[in-house]
C-alpha positions in Angstrom: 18.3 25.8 -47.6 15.0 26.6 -48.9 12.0 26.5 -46.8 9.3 24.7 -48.5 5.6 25.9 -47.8 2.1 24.4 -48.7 -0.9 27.1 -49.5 -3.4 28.2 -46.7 -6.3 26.5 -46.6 -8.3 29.4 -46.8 -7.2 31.9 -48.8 -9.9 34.4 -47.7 -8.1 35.2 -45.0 -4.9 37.0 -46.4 -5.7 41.0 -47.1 -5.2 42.4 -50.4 -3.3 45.4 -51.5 -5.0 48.0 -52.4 -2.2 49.7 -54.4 -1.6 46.8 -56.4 -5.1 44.6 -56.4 -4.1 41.5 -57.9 -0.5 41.3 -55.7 0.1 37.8 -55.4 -1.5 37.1 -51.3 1.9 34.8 -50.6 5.4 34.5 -52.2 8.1 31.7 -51.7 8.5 28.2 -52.6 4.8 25.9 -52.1 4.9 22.2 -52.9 1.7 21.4 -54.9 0.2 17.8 -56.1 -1.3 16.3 -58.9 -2.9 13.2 -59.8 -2.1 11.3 -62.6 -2.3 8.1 -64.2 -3.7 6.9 -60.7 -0.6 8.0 -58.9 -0.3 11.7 -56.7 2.9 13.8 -58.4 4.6 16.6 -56.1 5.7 19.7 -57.7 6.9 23.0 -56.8 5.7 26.4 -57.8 8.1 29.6 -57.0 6.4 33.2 -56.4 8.5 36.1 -56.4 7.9 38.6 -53.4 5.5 41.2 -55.4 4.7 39.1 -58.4 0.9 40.4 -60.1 -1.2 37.7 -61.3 -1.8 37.0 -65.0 1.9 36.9 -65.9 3.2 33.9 -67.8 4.3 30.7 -66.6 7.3 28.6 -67.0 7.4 25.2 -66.6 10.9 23.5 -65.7 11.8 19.2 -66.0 14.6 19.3 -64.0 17.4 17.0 -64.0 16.9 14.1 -62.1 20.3 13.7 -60.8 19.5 15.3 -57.4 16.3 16.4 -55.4 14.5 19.6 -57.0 14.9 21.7 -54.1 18.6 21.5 -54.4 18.6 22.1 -58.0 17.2 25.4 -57.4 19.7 26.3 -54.8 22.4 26.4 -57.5 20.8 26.7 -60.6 19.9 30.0 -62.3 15.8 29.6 -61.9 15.1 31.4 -59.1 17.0 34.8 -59.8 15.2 34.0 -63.5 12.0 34.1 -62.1 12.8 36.9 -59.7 13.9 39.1 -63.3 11.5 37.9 -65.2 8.2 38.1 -63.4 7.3 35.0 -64.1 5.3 32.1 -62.3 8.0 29.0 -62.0 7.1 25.8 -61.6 9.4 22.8 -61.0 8.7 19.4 -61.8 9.9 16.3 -59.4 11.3 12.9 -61.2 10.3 10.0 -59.7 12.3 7.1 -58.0 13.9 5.8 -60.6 14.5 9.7 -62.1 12.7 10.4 -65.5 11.3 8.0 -67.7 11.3 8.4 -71.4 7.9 6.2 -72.1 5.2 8.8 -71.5 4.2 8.8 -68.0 6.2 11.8 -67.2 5.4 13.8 -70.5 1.6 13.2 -69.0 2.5 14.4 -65.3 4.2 17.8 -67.1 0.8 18.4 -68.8 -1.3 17.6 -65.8 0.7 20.1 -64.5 -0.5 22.3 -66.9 -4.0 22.2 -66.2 -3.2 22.1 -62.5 -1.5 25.6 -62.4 -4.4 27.0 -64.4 -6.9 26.4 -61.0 -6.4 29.6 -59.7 -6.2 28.2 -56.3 -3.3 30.0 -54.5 -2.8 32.2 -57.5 -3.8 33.2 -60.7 -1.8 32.8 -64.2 -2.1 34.0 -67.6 -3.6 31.1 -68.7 -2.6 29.3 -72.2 0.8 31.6 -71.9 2.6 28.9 -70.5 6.0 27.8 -71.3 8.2 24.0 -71.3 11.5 23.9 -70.0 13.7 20.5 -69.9 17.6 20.2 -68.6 19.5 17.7 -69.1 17.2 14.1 -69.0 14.1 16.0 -68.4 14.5 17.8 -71.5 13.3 14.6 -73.4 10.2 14.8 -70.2 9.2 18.4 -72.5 9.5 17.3 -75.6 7.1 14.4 -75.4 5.2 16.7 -73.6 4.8 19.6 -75.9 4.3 17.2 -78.5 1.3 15.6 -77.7 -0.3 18.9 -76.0 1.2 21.3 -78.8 -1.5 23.7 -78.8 -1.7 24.5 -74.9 2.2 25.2 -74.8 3.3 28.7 -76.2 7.0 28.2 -76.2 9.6 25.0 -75.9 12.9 24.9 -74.7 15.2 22.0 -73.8 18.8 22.0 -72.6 20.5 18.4 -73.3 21.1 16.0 -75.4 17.5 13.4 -75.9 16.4 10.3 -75.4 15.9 7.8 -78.3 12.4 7.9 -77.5 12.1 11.8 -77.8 9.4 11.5 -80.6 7.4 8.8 -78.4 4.3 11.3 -78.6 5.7 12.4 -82.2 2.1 11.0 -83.5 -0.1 11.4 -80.5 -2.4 14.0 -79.2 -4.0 13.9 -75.9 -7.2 15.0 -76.7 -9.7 17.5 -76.1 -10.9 18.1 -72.6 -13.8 19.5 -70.9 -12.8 20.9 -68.5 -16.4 22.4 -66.9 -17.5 25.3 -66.0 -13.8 27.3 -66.1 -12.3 29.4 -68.3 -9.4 27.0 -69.2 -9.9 25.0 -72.7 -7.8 22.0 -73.5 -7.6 21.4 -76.7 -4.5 19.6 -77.7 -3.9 19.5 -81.4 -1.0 19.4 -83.1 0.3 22.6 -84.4 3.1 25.0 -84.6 5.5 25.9 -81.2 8.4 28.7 -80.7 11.3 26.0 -80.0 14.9 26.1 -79.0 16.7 23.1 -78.6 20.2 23.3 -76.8 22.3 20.0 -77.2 26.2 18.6 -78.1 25.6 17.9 -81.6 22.6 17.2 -83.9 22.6 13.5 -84.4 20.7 10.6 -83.2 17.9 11.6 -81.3 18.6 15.2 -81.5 18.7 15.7 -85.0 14.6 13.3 -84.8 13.8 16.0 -82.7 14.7 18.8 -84.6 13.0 17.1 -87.8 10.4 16.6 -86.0 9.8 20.4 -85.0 10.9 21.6 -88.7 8.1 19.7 -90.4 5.4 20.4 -87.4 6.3 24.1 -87.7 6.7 24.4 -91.5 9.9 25.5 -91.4 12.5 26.1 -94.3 16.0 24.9 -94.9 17.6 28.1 -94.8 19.6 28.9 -92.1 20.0 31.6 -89.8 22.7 32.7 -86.8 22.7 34.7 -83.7 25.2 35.2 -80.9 23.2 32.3 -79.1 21.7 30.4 -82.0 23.7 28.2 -84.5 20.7 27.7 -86.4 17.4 29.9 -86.7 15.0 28.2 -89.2 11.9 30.9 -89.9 8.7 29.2 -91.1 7.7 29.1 -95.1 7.0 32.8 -96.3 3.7 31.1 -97.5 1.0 31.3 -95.3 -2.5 30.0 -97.2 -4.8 31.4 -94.0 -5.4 35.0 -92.5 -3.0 36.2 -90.0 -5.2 38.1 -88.1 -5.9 35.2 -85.4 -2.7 33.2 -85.9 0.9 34.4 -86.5 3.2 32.4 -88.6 5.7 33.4 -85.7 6.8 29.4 -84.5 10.8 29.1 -85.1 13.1 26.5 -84.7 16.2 27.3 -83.2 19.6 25.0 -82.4 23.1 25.4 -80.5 25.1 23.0 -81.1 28.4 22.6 -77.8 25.7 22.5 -75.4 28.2 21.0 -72.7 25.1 21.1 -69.5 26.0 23.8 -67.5 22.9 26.3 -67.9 24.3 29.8 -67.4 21.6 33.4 -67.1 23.0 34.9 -70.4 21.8 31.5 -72.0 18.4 31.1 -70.2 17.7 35.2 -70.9 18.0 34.7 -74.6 16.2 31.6 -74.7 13.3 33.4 -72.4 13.6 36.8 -74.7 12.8 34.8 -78.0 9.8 32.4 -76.3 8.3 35.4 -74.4 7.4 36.7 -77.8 5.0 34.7 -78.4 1.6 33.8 -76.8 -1.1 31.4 -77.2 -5.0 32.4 -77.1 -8.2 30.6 -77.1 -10.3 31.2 -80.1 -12.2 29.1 -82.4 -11.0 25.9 -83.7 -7.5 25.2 -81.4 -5.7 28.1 -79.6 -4.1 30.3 -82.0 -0.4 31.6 -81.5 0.0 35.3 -81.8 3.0 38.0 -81.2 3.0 39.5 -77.4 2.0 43.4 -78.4 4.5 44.9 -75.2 2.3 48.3 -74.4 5.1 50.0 -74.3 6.9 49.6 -77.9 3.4 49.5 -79.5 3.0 53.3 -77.8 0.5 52.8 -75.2 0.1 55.0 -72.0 -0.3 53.2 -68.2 -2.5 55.7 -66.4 -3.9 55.1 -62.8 -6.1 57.0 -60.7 -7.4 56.8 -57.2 -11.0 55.6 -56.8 -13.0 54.6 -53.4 -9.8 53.5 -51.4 -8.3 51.3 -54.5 -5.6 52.3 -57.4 -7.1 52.0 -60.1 -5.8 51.4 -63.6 -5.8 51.8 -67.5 -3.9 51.3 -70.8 -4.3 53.7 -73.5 -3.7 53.4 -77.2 -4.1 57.0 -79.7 -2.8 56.2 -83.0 0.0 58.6 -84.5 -2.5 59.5 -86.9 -5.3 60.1 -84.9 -3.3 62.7 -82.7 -1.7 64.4 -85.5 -4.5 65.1 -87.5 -6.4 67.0 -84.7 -9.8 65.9 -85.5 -12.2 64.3 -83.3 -11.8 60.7 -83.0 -14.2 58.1 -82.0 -13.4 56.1 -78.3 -13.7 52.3 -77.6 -13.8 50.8 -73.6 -12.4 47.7 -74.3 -12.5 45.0 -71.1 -11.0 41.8 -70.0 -12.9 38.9 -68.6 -12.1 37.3 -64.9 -8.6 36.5 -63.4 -7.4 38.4 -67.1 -5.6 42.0 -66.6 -5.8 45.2 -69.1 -2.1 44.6 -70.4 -3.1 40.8 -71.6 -6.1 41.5 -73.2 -4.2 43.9 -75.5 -2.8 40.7 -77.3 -5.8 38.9 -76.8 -8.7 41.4 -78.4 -6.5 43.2 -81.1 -8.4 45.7 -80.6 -5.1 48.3 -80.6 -4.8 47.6 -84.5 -8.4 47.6 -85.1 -8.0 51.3 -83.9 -4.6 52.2 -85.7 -6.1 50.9 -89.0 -9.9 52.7 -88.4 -8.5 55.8 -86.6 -10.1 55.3 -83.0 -8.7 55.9 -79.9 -9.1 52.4 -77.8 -8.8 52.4 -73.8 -8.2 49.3 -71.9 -9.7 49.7 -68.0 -8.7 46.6 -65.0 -11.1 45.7 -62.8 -10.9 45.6 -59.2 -11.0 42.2 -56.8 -14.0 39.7 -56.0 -14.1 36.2 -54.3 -15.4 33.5 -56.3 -16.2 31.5 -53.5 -15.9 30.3 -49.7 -12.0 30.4 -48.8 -11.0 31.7 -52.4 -8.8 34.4 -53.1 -10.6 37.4 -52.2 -8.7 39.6 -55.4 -9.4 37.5 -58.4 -10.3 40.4 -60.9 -13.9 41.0 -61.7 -16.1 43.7 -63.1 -19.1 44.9 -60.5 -16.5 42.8 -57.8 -16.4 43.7 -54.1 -14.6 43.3 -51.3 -15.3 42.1 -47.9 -19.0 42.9 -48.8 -18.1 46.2 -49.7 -19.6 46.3 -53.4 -16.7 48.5 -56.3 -18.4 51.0 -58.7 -16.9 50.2 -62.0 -19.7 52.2 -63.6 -18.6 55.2 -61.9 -14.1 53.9 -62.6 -15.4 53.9 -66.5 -17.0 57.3 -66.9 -14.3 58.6 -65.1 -11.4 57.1 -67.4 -14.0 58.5 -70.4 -14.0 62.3 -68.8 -9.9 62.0 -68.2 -9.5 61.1 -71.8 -11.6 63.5 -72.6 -9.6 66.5 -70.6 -6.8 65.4 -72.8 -7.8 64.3 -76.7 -10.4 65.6 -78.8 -12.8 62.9 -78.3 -16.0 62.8 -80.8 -18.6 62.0 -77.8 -21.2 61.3 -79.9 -19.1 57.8 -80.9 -18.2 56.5 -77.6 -18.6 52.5 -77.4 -18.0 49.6 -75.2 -16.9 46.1 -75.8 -15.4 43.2 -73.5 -15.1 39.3 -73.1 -16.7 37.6 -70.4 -16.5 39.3 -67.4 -15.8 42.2 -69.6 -19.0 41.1 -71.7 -21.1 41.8 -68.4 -19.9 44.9 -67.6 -20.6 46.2 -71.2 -24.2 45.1 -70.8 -24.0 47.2 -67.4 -22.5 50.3 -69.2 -25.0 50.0 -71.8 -28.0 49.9 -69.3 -26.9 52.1 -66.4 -25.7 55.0 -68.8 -27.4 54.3 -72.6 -26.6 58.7 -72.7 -22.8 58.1 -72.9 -22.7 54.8 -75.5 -24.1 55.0 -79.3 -23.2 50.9 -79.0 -21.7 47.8 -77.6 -20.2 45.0 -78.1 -20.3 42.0 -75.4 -18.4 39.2 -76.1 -19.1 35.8 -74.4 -21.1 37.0 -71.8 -24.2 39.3 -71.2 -25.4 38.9 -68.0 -23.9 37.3 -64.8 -25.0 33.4 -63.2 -24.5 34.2 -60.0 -26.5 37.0 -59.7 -30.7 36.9 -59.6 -31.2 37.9 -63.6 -32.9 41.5 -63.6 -34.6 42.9 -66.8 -34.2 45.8 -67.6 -37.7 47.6 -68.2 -35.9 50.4 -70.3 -33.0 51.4 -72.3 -33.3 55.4 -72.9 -32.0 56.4 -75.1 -31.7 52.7 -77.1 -27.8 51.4 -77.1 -27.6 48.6 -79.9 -26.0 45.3 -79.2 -23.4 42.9 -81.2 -23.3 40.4 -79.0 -20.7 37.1 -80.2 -20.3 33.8 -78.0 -19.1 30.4 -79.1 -21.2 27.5 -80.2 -19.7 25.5 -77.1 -19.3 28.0 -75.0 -20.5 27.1 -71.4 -22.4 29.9 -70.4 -23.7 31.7 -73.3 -24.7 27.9 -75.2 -26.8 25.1 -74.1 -27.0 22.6 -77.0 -29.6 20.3 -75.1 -31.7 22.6 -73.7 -30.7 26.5 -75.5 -33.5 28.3 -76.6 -33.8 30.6 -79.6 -32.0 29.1 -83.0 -28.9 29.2 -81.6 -29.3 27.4 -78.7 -28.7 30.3 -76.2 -28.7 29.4 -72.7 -32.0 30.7 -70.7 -30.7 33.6 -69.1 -28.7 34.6 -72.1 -32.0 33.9 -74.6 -34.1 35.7 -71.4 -32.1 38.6 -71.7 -32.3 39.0 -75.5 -36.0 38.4 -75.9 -36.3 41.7 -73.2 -34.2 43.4 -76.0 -36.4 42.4 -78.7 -39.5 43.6 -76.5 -38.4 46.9 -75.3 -36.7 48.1 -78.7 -40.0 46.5 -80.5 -37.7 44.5 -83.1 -38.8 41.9 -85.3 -38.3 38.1 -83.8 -37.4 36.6 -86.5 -33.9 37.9 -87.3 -32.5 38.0 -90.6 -29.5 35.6 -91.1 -26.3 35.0 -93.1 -23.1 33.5 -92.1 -19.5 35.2 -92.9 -16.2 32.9 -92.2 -16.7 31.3 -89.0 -19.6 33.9 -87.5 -23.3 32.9 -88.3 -25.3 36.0 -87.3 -29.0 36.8 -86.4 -30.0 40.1 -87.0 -32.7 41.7 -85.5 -34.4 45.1 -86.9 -36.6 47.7 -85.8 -39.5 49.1 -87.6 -36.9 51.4 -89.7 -35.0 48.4 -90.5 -32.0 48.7 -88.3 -30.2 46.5 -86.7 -30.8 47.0 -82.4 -29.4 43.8 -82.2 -26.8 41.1 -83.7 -26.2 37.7 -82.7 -23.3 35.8 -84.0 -22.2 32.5 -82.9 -18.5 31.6 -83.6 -18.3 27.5 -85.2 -16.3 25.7 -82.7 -15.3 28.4 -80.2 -15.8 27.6 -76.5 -15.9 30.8 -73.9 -13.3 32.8 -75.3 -12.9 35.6 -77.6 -10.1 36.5 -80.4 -9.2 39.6 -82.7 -11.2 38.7 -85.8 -14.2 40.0 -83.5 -12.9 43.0 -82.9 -12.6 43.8 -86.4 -16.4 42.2 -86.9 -17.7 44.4 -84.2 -16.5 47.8 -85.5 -16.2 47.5 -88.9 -19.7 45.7 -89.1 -21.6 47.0 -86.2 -20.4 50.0 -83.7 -19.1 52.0 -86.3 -22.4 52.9 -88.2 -23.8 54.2 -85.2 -23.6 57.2 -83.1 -25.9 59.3 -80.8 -25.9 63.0 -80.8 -27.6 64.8 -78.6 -29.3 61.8 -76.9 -30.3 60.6 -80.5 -29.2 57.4 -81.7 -28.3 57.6 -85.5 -27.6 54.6 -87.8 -25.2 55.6 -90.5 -26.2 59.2 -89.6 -30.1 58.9 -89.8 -33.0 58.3 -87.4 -32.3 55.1 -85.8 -35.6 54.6 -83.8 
């Protein structure tokens, strides 16, 4: 029988591994609670034994004809999640099992936003997946229907309820959520989907023409050892693919008879794992999951100060064979993320295949956000039981490794990162202006909870790009921001020093391109020291189109040779 745990109470007190810093603290089956619609839902959440954090997560309506717990003794979930890596999370019907009139559509996507609280763990948040077997699979329909755009993936095993399409016309709404990472958008738009059932009729056959015309799907049909129908969406696609992937699917077998076997639930998971789901601006955009591995990426680690430390590595074929020096980009996640996510979150590999740049992607070591928290959510400049981690010293060292092994250009060395990652490329850029020619910090600059500190100096001068969204909740303050764009203070404090010390003009020169309206500021010789752009409805978050922006438009033109910053290979100051 399985032993069913709660969380401690404070998770401070559980050690961390220093071999593996974001090792899940506990593993097992917890029972967790929500709150919705005035009532308090149970649910359980299953953590394999050496599970990392920031993996997806897959959320399961299970049938309601006996308790959860002894679903999972029998069913193929467990050994699933044990293969898979994956964060499970099981649903609990209520009394009179699942009800196809909404309530339990909203209790799976309070679920959602629950599991995102980083409270006994920490997800890869908006790669989150519904599941449905047998009644419940109507439960994740309605569900992923009226919170399409926070669900990357949808799979239901059963035949469906007559009132499958109940939230066919209804979005939940946006949500603000605070002062968290986690956006809720809910729009309507396109989801990966596999739908397992006897026969495509009735309700079934709604459902699936309900997922063909969300997704844009054609009429031609497709087959696969698992599938008896795969629908691909329209060849034409009238917006850039850069952010968002015409990738969502819709897939059928027909015989479903409900008995879910591994083979089954493995090919469902391979397809759905494809695909991931980013914040960005507008609603979260749907992308391809770039596996490091099949793109050619390196893992390296290193020992540092007591901790393993880690990075990804990206040299394009070209790059390598031509045996020139090639430019190198520090690219860096933002809290609770991991080096291996932001990969499909940034872009930033392509940006590099396409402009011929070698990109590195570093992981941060632990912090504790708070009293009782988990002492190794990842953050740059984090620490551990007081014990402050040098990620200054972890980047130059990844920089001199690389180094001992490509032909690096090091007068074209840059950093960028989101967030977190934002921060510590504002650090970089004032503890060691020698090593960057310039950086990119994206949503972030400096850190609110730390006393702001000014720097008096940046010799030799590193130019900034720095992006954030117009609703994003640290870097905007739409009441109160200061500067034309509504920065908040420390962020507008911080970029006033920048004007001062690099003597640029205060009143930037402006034009808007797509979705970005930048501020550029110039020096006496007319170069740009520093860019602001503010991304149109973009909360904190970042997304591949500013990749592109920051190298094409920005790092590239600069270099430093010699201690000399250049700008498109003259005199910059």
């Amino acid at each position: 029988m399985l032993e069913v745990k709660t969380f401690p109470r404070d998770m401070s007190v559980l050690g961390v591994d220093h071999n593996e810093p974001r090792r899940c603290l506990v593993n097992g089956l917890f029972e967790e609670s929500v709150e919705v619609n005035g009532k308090i839902r149970t649910f359980y959440t299953y953590i394999t034994e050496g599970l990392v954090y920031n993996q997806p997560c897959v959320v399961v309506a299970a049938p309601d004809t006996e308790s959860a717990t002894d679903y999972l003794e029998h069913s193929p979930w467990l050994d699933f999640a044990d293969r898979h890596h994956v964060f499970l999370h099981v649903l609990v019907s209520g009394p009179g099992g699942w009800s196809p009139d909404g309530d339990d559509a909203d209790y799976m996507n309070r679920v959602y936003v629950q599991i995102n609280g980083r409270r006994g763990y920490v997800t890869m948040q908006d790669n989150i997946y519904a599941f449905g077997v047998d009644r419940g699979a109507t439960v994740a329909q309605q569900a992923v229907m009226k919170m399409s755009s926070e669900w990357s993936g949808l799979a239901t095993f059963g035949d469906l309820d007559d009132k499958v399409t109940f939230n066919g016309t209804t979005s939940a709404g946006a949500q603000n959520t605070g002062k968290t990472e986690l956006v809720i958008s809910a729009a309507k738009v396109a989801v990966p989907v596999w739908m397992a059932w006897k026969m495509k009729k009735g309700a079934n056959e709604a459902a699936f023409s309900y997922w063909m015309t969300n997704n844009a799907c054609t009429d031609e049909c497709f087959s696969s050892q698992w599938a008896d129908e795969i629908h691909f969406p329209s060849s034409v696609c009238l917006k850039s693919q850069t952010n968002e992937e015409n990738i969502a699917q819709v897939r059928v077998t027909n015989g479903y008879e409900g008995r879910l076997e591994s083979p089954f639930l493995d090919a469902v998971w391979n397809y759905l794992n494809q695909a991931c789901r980013h914040r960005g601006f507008g609603t979260k955009q749907l992308r391809r999951r770039i596996d490091p591995a099949a793109y050619g990426f390196t893992r390296h680690t290193m020992e540092m100060d007591g901790w393993t430390r880690l990075w990804y590595e990206y040299v394009p074929k070209r790059v390598a064979e031509s045996g020139k020096s090639a430019p190198l980009v520090v690219c860096m996640h933002g809290r609770g993320g991991s080096a291996e996510s932001f990969i499909s979150l940034s872009d930033m590999s392509r940006v590099a295949e396409e402009r011929d740049f070698i990109v590195v992607f570093p992981e941060a070591c632990v912090s504790q956000q708070k009293p009782g928290a988990l002492r190794n959510l990842l953050l740059w400049e984090g620490s551990y039981k007081g014990q402050k981690i040098d990620d200054v010293k972890f980047i130059l060292a990844i920089i001199d490794d690389v180094k001992s092994r490509c032909c690096i250009d090091e007068s074209r060395i840059y950093a960028c990162g989101q967030s977190s990652g934002g921060m510590m490329t504002s650090t970089l850029a004032q503890k060691t202006p020698d090593v960057f020619a310039a950086v990119a910090p994206w949503s972030a600059l400096v850190s609110p909870d730390e006393e702001l500190c000014l720097p008096e100096k940046i010799d030799p001068a590193v130019p900034f790009f720095f992006l954030f969204g117009e609703k994003d909740w640290l870097c905007a303050d739409l009441e109160h921001g200061e500067l034309e764009y509504h920065a908040a203070h420390d962020i507008a404090s911080f970029l006033r020093n920048l004007m001062k010390i690099y003597a640029l003009d205060e009143k930037p020169l402006k034009y808007t391109c797509g979705e970005i309206s930048y501020y550029v500021y110039l020096n006496s010789r007319k170069v740009p020291m520093l860019t602001v752009g503010t991304v149109r409805d973009m909360s904190h978050a970042n997304y591949p189109g500013e990749s592109w922006a920051s190298w094409d438009q920005f790092m590239s033109k600069f270099s430093k040779v010699n201690g000399k910053l250049l700008y498109m290979g003259s005199d910059a100051v």
